[in-house]
VOBA-1610 file (N, C-alpha, C; in pm, whole numbers, padded with zeros to 5 digits, always signed):
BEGIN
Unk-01900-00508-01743Unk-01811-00564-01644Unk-01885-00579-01513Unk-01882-00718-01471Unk-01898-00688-01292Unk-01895-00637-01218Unk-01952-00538-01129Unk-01896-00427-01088Unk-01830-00476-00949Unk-01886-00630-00873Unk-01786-00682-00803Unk-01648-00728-00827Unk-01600-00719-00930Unk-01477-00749-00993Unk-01391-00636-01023Unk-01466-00518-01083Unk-01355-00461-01137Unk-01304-00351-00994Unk-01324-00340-00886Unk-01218-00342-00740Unk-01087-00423-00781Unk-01070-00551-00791Unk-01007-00653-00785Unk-00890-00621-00859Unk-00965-00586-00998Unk-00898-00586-01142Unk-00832-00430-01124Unk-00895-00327-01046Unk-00843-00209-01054Unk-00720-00200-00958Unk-00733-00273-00861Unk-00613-00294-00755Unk-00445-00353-00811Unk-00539-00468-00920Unk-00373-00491-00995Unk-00268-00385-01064Unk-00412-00300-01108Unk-00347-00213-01204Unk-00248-00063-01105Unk-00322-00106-00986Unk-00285-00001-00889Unk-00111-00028-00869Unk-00088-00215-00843Unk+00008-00229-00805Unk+00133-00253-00910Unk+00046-00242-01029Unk+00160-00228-01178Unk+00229-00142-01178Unk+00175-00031-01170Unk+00198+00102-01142Unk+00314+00205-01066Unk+00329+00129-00920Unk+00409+00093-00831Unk+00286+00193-00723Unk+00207+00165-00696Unk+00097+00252-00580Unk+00173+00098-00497Unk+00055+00130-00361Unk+00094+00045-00286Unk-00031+00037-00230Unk-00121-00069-00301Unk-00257-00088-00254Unk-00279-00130-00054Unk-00325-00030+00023Unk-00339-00045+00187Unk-00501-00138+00203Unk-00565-00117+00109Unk-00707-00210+00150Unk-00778-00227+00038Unk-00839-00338+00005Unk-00913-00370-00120Unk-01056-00428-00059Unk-01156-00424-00071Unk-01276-00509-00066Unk-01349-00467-00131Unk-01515-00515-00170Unk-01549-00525-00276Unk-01621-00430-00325Unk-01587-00305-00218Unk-01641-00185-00275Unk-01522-00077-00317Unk-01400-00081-00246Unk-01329+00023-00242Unk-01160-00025-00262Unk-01125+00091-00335Unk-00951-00006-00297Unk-00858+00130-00267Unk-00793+00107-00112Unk-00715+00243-00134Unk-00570+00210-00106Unk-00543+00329-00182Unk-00384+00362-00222Unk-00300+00419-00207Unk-00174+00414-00154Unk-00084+00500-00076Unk+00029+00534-00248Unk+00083+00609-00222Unk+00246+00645-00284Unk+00343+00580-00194Unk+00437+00473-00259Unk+00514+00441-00139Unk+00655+00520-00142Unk+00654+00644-00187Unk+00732+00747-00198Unk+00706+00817-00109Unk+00614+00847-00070Unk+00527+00936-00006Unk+00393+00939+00088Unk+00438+00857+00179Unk+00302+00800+00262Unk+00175+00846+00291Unk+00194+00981+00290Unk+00133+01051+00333Unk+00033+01122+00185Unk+00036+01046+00101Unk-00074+01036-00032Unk-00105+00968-00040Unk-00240+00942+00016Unk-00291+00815-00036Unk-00476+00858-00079Unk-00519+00758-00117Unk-00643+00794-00194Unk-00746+00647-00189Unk-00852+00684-00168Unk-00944+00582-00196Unk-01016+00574-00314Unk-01079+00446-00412Unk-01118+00471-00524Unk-01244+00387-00461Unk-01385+00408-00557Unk-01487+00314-00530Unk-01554+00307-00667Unk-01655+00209-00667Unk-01714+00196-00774Unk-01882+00299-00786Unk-01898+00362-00861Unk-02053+00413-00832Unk-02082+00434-00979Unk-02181+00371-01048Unk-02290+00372-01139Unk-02198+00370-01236Unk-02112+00250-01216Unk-02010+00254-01323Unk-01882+00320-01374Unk-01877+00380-01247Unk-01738+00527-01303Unk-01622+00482-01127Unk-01513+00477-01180Unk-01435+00484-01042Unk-01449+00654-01003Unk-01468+00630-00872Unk-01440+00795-00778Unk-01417+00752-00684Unk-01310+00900-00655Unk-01201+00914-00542Unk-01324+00922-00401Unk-01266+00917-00270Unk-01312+00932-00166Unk-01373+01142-00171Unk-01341+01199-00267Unk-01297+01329-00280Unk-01438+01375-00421Unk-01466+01293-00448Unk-01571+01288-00535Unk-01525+01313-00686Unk-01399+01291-00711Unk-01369+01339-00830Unk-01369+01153-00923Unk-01429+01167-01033Unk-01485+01041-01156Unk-01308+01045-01218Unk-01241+00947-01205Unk-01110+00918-01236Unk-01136+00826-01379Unk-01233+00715-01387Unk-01243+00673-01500Unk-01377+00606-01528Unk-01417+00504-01600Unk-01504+00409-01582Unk-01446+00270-01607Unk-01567+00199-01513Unk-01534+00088-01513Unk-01509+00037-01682Unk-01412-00072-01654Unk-01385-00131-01807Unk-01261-00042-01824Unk-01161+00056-01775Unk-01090+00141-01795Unk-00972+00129-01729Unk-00976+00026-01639Unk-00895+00045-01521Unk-00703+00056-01539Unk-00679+00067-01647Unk-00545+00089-01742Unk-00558+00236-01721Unk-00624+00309-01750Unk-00644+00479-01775Unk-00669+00532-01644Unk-00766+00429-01565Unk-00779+00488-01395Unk-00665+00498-01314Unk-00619+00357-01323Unk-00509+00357-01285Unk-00402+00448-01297Unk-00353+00521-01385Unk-00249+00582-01432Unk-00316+00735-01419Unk-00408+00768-01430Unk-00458+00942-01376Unk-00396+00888-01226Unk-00495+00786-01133Unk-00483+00799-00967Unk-00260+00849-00917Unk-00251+00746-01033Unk-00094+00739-00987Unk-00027+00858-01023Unk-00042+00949-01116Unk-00043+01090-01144Unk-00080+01235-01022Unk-00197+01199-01044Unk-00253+01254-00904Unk-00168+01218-00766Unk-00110+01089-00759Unk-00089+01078-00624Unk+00086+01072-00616Unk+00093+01167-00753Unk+00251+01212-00757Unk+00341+01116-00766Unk+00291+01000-00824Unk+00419+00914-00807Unk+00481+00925-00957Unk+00643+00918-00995Unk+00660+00968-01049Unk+00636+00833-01197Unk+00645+00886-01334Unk+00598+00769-01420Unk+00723+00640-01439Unk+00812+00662-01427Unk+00960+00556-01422Unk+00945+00516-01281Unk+00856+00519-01167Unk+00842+00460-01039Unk+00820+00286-01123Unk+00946+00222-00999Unk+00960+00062-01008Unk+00776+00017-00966Unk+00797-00102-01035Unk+00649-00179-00968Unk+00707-00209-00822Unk+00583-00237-00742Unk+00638-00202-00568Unk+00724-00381-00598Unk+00692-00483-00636Unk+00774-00550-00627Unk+00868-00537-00674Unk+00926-00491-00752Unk+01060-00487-00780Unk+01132-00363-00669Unk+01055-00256-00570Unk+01110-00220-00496Unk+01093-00283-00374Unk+01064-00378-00349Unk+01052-00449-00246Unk+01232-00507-00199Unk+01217-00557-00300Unk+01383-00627-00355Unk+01470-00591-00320Unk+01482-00403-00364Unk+01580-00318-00295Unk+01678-00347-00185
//
């Protein structure tokens, strides 16, 4: 995988999820709980593995289904959390 791409591709999966992606570029994408503002997390790409701002390896690239869903775990949101668009709506 590209490793300029899969940021991009990991951000969708962020916002499937219901995270609430605060900044994406082509190194880093970070992520709030919009339950909980005050969790949020940065992910980056390095030698193929996503890691947190915190140094912890969440997945590898090509994974971003499985990254996604540890970060959103970790960042307490709960698993029946709406996608943020459908809480937008609210």
């Amino acid at each position: 995988m590209d490793t300029t791409t899969a940021p991009a591709i990991l951000a969708e999966q962020f916002r499937s999820r219901g995270l609430t992606v605060i900044n994406a570029d082509d190194q880093t994408v970070s992520v709030m709980n919009p339950l909980n503002p005050s969790l949020t997390e940065a992910v980056g790409v390095c030698d193929g593995h996503y890691v947190t701002c915190w140094g912890y390896e969440l997945g590898q690239t090509g994974d971003e289904t499985g990254t996604a869903q540890r970060l959103a775990f970790l960042l307490a949101l709960p698993s029946d959390s709406p996608s943020r668009d459908t809480a937008s709506r609210r």
